[in-house]
C-alpha positions in Angstrom: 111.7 102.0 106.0 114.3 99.4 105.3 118.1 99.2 104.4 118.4 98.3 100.3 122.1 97.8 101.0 121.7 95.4 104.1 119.0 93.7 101.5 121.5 93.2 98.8 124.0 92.2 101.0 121.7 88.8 102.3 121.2 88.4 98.5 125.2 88.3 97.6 126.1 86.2 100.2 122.9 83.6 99.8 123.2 83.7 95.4 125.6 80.3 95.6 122.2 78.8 96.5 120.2 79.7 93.6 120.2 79.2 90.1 119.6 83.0 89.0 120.3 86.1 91.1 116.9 87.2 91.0 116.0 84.4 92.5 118.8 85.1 96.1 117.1 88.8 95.9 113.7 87.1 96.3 114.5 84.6 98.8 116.6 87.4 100.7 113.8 90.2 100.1 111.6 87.3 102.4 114.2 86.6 104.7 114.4 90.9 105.6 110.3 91.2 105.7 110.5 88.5 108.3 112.9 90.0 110.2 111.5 93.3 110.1 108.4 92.0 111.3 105.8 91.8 108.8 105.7 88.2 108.6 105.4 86.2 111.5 105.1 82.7 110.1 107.2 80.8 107.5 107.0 77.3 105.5 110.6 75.7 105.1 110.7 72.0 103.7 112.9 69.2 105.6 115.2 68.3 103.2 115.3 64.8 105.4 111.6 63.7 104.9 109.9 66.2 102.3 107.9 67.6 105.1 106.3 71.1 105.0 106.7 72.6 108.5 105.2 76.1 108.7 106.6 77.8 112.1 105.9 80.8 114.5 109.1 83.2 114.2 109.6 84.9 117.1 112.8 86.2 115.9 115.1 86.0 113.0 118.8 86.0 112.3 120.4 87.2 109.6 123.8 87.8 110.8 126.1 85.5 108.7 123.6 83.5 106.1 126.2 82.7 103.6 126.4 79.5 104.8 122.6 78.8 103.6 121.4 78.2 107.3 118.9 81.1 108.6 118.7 80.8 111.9 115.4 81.1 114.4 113.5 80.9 117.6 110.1 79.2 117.2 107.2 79.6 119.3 105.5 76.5 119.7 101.7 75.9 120.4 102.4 75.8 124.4 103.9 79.1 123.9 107.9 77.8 125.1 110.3 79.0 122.5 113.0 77.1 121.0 115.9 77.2 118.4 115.6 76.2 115.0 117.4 76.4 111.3 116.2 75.9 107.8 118.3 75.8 104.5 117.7 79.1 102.6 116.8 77.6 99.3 114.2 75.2 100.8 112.1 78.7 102.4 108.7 78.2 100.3 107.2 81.6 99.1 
């Protein structure tokens, strides 16, 4: 089951990053599937190069994403882990 409220809260606090509202709910509807679990890999674009990096969450944080940066730990092909971020608006879905 999941939290509507903690949804709509990640879609609030990440709509300055979107054109339309429907658009944060989508984006933050993603961001709480991958957190929950159900999704294990993401595609973000580097807003440096225009690279499409697709990544192995391990874990997500959603704690404070107002700020547009979601905040992860990757786990690479060697199986370490390490720390990563990704603008919010560049998530592809």
């Amino acid at each position: 089951m999941y939290n509507k409220s903690k949804l709509f809260k990640i879609a609030h606090s990440i709509r300055t990053h979107f054109e339309t509202f429907g658009q944060a709910l989508k984006t933050a509807w993603a961001l709480f599937k991958i957190s929950l679990g159900r999704i294990n890999s993401i595609c973000f674009e580097k807003k440096s190069t225009g690279e499409v990096r697709t990544a192995k969450i391990e874990r997500l944080f959603l704690g404070d994403v107002s700020n547009g940066a979601v905040k992860f730990i990757e786990v690479l092909e060697n199986g370490q882990t390490q720390f990563r971020s990704f603008r919010v608006e560049l998530l592809k879905l």
